[in-house]
N, C-alpha and C positions, 0 to 999 in steps of 0.2 A: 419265261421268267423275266421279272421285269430289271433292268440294267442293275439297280441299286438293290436286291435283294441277291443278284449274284453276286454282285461285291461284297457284300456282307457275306455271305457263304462262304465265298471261297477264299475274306480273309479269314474269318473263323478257322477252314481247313487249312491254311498256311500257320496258325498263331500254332494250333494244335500239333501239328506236324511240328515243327521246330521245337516245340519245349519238349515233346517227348523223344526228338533227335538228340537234343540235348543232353538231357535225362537220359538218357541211354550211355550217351558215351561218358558222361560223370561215374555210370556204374559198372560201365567195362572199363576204366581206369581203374578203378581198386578193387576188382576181380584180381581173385589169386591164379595161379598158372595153371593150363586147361590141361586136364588126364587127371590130374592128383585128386585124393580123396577129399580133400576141401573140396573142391569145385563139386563131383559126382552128391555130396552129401548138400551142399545147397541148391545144384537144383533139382535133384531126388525129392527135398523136401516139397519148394515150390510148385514141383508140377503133380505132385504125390494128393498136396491139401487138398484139392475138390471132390477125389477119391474119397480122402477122411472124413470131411463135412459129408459128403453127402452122403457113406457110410452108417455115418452118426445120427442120422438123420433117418436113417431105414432101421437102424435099430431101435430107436425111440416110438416108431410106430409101431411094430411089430411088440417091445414092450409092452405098448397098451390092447393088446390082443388083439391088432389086425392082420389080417391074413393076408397075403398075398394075390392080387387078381380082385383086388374089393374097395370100394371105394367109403371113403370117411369121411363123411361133409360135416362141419362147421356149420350149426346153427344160431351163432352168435359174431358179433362182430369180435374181432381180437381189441382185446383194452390192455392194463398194465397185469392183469390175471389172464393166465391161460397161456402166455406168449410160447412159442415152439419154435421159432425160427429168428433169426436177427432181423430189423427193419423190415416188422409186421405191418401192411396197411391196416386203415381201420374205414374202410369204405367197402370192401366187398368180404364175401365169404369165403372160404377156402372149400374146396372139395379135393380130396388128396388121395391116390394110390400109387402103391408099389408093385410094377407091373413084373413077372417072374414070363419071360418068352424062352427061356431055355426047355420048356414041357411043348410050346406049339404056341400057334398064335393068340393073343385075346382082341376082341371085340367089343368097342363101346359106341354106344349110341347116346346123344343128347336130343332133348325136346326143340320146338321152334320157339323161340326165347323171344317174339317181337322185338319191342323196343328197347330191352334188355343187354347190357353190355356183361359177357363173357368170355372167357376164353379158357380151353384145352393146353395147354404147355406141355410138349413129353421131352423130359430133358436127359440125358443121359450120364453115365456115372462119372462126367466130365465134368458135369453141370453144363453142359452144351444144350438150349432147348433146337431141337434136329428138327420139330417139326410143331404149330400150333393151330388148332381146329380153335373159329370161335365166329364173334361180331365181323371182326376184318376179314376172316380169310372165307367162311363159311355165310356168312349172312347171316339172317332171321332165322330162316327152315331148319327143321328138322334133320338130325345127319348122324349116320351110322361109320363107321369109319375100325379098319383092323389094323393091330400094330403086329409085325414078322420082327423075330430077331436077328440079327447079323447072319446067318448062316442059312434061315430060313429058306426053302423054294418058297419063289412069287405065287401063289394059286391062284390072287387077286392079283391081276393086274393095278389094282389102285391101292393098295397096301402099302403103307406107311413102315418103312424098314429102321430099326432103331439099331442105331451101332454099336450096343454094349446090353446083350441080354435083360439088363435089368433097368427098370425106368423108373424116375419119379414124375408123377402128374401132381401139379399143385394150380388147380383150376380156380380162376374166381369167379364170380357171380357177382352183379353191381346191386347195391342195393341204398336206395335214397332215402329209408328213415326205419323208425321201428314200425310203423303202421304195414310198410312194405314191407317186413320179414314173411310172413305169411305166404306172400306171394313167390317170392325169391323161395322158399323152402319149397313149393311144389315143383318151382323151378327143378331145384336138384334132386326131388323125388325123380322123376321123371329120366334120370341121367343112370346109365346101365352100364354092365361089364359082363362077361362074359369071357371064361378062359379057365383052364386046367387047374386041376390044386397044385398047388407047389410048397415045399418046406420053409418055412422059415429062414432067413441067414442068420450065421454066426455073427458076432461083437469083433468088430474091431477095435485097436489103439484110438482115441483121441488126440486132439492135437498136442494138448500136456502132455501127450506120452516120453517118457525116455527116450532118445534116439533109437535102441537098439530094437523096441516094441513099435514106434512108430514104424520105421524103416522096413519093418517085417511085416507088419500089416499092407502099408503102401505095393509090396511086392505080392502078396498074396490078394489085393484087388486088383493089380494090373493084371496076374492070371488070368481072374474070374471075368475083367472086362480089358480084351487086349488094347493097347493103344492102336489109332490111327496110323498108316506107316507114314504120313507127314510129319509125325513127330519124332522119325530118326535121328536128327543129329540134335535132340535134347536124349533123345535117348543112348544114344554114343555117348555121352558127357555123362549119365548117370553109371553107364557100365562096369567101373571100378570099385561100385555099390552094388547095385541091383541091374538084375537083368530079366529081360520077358520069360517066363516059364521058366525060371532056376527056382531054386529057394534059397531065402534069405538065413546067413548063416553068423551071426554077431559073434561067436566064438574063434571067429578064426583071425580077428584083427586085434593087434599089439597094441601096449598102450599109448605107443605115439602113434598109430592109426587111428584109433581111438579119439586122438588129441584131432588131429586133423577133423574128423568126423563131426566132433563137436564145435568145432571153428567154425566149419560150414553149415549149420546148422546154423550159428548165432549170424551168420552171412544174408542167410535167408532173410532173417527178422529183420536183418539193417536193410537189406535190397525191397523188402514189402513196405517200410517206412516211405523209401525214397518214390515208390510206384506209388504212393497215394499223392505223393507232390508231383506229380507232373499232368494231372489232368486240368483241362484249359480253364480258367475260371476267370468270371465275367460280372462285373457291380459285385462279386465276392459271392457268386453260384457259381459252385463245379461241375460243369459240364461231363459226363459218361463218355470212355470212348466208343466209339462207334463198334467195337467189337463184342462191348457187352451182351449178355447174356446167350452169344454165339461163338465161343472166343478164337476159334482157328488155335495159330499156333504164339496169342498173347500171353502166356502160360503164366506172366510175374500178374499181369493184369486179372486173370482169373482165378489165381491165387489171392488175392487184396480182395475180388468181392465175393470168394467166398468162404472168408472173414465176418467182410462188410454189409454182405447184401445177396447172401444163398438166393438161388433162385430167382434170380433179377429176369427181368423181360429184355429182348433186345428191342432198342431206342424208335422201329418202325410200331411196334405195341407199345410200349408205353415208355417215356422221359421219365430220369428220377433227375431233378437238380439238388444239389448240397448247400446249402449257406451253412458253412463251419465257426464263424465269429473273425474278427479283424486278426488273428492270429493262426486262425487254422484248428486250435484247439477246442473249439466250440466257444457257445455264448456262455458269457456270466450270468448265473440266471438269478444273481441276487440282484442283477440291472433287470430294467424294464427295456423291451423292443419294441421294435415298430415297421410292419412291410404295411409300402402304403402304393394300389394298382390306382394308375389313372381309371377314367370312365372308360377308353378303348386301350387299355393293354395289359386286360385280363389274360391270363395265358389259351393260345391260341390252341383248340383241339378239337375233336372228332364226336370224341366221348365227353371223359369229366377230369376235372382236374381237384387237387385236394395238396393242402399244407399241413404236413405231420409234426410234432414234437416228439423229441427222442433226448432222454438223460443218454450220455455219453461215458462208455465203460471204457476200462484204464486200458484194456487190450483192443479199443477201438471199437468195438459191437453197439447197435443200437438198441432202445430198448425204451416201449411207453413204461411213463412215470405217473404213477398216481397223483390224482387231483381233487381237490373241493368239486367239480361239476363231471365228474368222468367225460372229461371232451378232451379225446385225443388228436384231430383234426379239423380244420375249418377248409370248407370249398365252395363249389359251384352249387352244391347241394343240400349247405345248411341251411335250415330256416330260420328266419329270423334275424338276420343280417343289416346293418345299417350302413345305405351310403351318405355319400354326401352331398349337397343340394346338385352338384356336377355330375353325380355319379359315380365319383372317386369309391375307392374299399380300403378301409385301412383295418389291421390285422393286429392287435394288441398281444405283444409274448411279456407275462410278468407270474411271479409268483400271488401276488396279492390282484385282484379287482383291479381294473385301471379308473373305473369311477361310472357311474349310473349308463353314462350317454355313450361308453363305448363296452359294457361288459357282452354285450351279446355279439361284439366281436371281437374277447378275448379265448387267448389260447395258452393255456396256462403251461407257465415253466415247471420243471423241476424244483422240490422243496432244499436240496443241494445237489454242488455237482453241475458241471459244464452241459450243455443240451445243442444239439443239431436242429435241423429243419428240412427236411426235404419236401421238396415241391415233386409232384406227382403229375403226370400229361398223359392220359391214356387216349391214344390214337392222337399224337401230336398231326398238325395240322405239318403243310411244307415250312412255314417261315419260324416257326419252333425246334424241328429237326434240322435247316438248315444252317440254323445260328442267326438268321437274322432278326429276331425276337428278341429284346434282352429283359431280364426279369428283374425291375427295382429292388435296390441294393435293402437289403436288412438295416436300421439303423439303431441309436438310441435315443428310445421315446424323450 
């Protein structure tokens, strides 16, 4: 590694380190006092969410009559119609199942994809992805591959062990225009499952739930998928609440427990605010912690994306960068923007890279917004792109046309309402994952 790309890396990891050392102790200073039902009911909540989302998430497919052990592919790209998840891309396809291993193991095989970018994600009801088949880990060829459930015996010694009975797969498939769908679908014809019938799961609470339906819910998914024992002494602190294999019993707390209960609940929401400020941001792109879409025991952190970003990739498969606007609150999209890439500081990667527009929802969720040309991203992959005599790229965000010589590389805002931007890195190169890359600042055109 060359002298001046470890320095840039390893201040990166120092800037990063100290704001959320920081951040931390600003929010163990106005923590109320450990044992008491405040405390158990905020971070009941926090570590409860991924549980909920991802619940929520298994009921809304199983709603549309999918069955468990079967896969659902996406033959269209996701636009401002059809969206199912928060901060949908709009460059690859989705192929999605919900894997049921409490019957025995299943089994899926994918095609030899050549020069095809995919990947396998099997995440757990943590939103933890424990394990991803695809382009980086598998290659090109063809690959068969079984998933065992936590209790399972090994029969394969190469079996894939998932720590929580139940799994979501949310596969993509890269696909570089509409001429290529064609192709890309035979792609996910070709991709199999194999495994036991299994029932349906019940509905759980939502996150709008009332405390007492939330909190019951949260306890009857941690039954169904026990936690890691790494996660004892959050689960000490929840105890006073909920506990592994009880059942959850709201009639048995007074109305100043009650009062407590409710307090730490509104704790949570003020403690997920403060986790969204502390990730390291750079020319005004938020950088992802490194524990993204794997989160060990970041529980505030994995809580906030998923809110913000269910089913995220950890940052070795793909970078998400944020530009939120000079405030944090997103862009004013009644302004015109402008990201403008020299000729060499395209974002560095493997794969492809891609800039999203997202209208900005009041509880923080992302979400494409309808447009005059349905173009919800620009990347390495649109056609039709204009540089400049240097080779410069500039990126036009406005509601209106920005004018003849730059619409074929606009990216149209929201018609109201504040808007995001994430930058997307799939298979970030080393000087992108290590921070020493920086990505020019968003401005105003």
């Amino acid at each position: 590694m060359e002298r001046r790309h470890f320095l840039a890396v390893t201040a990166a990891a120092l800037a990063s380190s100290r704001a959320w050392a920081q951040a931390s102790a600003e929010i163990a200073s106005q923590a109320p006092v450990p044992g008491s039902l405040r405390v158990a009911a905020r971070n009941a909540w926090i570590w409860g969410l991924p549980l909920i989302e991802m619940a929520e998430q298994r009921a809304a497919r199983f709603g549309e009559g999918v069955r468990p052990n079967t896969f659902q592919h996406q033959r269209a790209l996701v636009t401002a119609k059809g969206q199912f998840v928060t901060t949908p891309n709009n460059d690859t396809l989705y192929s999605q199942a919900w894997l049921d291993l409490e019957q025995g193991p299943v089994t899926i095989g994918v095609p030899a994809s050549g020069n095809r970018y995919y990947c396998v994600p099997l995440m757990d009801m943590y939103s933890n992805n424990f394990a991803i088949v695809g382009t980086r880990t598998s290659g090109p060829g063809a690959r068969t591959f079984t998933v065992i459930g936590p209790n399972a015996p090994r029969k394969d010694p190469m079996a894939i062990r998932a720590p929580t009975n139940a799994v979501w797969i949310l596969g993509r498939t890269l696909v570089d225009s509409d001429a290529d769908l064609p192709k890309a679908h035979a792609f996910q014809d070709g991709w199999s499952i194999q495994g036991p019938q299994a029932r349906a799961p019940k509905s759980f609470a939502k996150r709008s739930a009332p405390w007492a339906h939330y909190f019951s819910s949260v306890q009857d998914l941690m039954n169904e998928s026990p936690p890691p024992a790494t996660d004892a002494r959050m689960l000490d602190s929840m105890a006073p609440l909920i506990q592994f294999g009880k059942t959850f019993d709201a009639a048995r707390y007074s109305p100043e427990q009650i009062a407590q209960i409710n307090a730490g609940v509104g704790d949570a929401a003020n403690l997920l605010g403060q986790v969204r400020k502390t990730t390291l941001v750079r020319n005004g792109w938020s950088f992802p912690h490194q524990s993204i879409g794997n989160f060990g025991e970041d529980h505030d952190y994995r809580a906030a994306v998923a809110i913000g970003g269910l089913a995220a990739l950890p940052p070795v498969e793909a970078m998400y960068l944020r530009a939120s606007g000079p405030d944090g609150r997103g862009f004013d999209s009644a302004q015109s923007w402008k990201l403008s890439f020299a000729a060499d500081q395209l974002p560095p990667v493997n794969s492809f890279w891609s800039l999203s527009m997202y209208r900005l929802t009041p509880d923080g969720q992302l979400f494409f917004a309808d447009n005059p040309i349905d173009r919800f991203t620009i990347g390495d992959r649109t056609a039709g792109l204009k540089r400049g005599a240097n080779g410069s790229l500039d990126i036009w965000m406005s509601r209106t046309p920005p004018g003849a010589e730059s619409n074929a590389n606009w990216l149209p805002s929201p018609a109201q309402g504040p808007f995001v931007v994430i930058l997307r890195a799939y298979l970030p190169k080393p000087a992108l994952l290590g921070g020493g890359y920086q990505v020019p600042a968003v401005h105003a055109a």
